[in-house]
N, C-alpha and C positions, 0 to 999 in steps of 0.2 A: 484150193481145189480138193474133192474128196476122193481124186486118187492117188495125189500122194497121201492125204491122212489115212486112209487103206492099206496103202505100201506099210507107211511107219507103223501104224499100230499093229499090221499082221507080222512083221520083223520085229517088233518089239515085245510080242507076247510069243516070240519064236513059232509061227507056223507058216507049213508052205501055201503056197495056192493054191491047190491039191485038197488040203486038208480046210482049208475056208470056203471053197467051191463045194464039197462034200456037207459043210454043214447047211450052206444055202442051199442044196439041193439041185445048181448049176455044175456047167462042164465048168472043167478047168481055164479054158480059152476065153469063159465068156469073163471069169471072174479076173483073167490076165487084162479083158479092155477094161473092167471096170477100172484097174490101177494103173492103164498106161491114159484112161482118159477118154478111147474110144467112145464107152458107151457109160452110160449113168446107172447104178444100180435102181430096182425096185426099189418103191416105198416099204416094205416088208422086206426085201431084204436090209434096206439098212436099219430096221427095227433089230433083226436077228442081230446086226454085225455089233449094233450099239450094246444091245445084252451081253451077248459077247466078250466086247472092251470092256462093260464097265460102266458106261458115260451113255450122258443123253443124245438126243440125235441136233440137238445143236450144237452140243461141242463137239460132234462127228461134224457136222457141217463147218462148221467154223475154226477149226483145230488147228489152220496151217493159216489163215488169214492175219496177221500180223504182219504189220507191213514194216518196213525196213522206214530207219529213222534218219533223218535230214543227217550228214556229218557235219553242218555247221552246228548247228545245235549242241547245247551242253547235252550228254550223254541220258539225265535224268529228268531234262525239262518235261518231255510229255508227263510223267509221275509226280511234280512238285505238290498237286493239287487232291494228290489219292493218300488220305492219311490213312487207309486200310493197309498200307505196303508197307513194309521194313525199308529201312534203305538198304540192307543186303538185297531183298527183292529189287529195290528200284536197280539195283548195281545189277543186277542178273539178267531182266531183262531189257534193261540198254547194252548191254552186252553180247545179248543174244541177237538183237533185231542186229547187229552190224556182221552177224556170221553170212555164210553164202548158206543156199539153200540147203549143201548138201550136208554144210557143215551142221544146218540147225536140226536136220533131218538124224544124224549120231547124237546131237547134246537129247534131243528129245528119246531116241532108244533109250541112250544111258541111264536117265532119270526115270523112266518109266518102269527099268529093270532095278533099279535102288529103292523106287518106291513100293513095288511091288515085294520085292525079298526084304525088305524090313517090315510089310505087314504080315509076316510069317512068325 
């Protein structure tokens, strides 16, 4: 859904709602339903939000759809077939998809703010 990738990304580049509502040039309320789900942003706003992040507007779309992996499954089966991956990658994300939502929701701040301060 693109209002938790909204939540996540605007917590993870540290701003309030206030301050993302102000650059879209909405209230604060409206840019609170866009994150709780209520209502869908603009096409144009999510052009703005994507410049913003960083990132295109599919992987604003897309950013939280990973779906959670079978637990009979070996850990790396969906990966065995992706030689572009490390197996540390393949170790990280079968690791990830077995987190809860909220948990994947802090591993993604985390990394967002390590990748961000090391391209400093």
């Amino acid at each position: 859904m693109v209002s938790k990738t909204l939540r996540t990304l605007r917590k993870a580049n540290g701003f309030t709602q206030k301050q993302i509502a102000d650059k879209l040039n909405i209230d604060r309320s409206t840019y609170s339903y866009y994150e709780l789900g209520k209502i869908n942003p603009s096409i144009s706003s999510m052009v703005t939000l994507s410049e913003l992040y960083g990132i295109s507007l599919d992987e604003m779309v897309h950013y939280d759809q990973v779906e959670p992996m079978s637990t009979a499954a070996s850990p790396s089966a969906p990966y065995e077939a992706m030689p572009v991956l490390s197996e540390d990658e393949k170790k990280l994300i079968a690791s990830y998809r077995q987190l809860s939502s909220e948990a994947r929701e802090d591993v993604l701040i985390s990394v967002i703010n390590i990748a961000r301060d090391s391209a400093k």
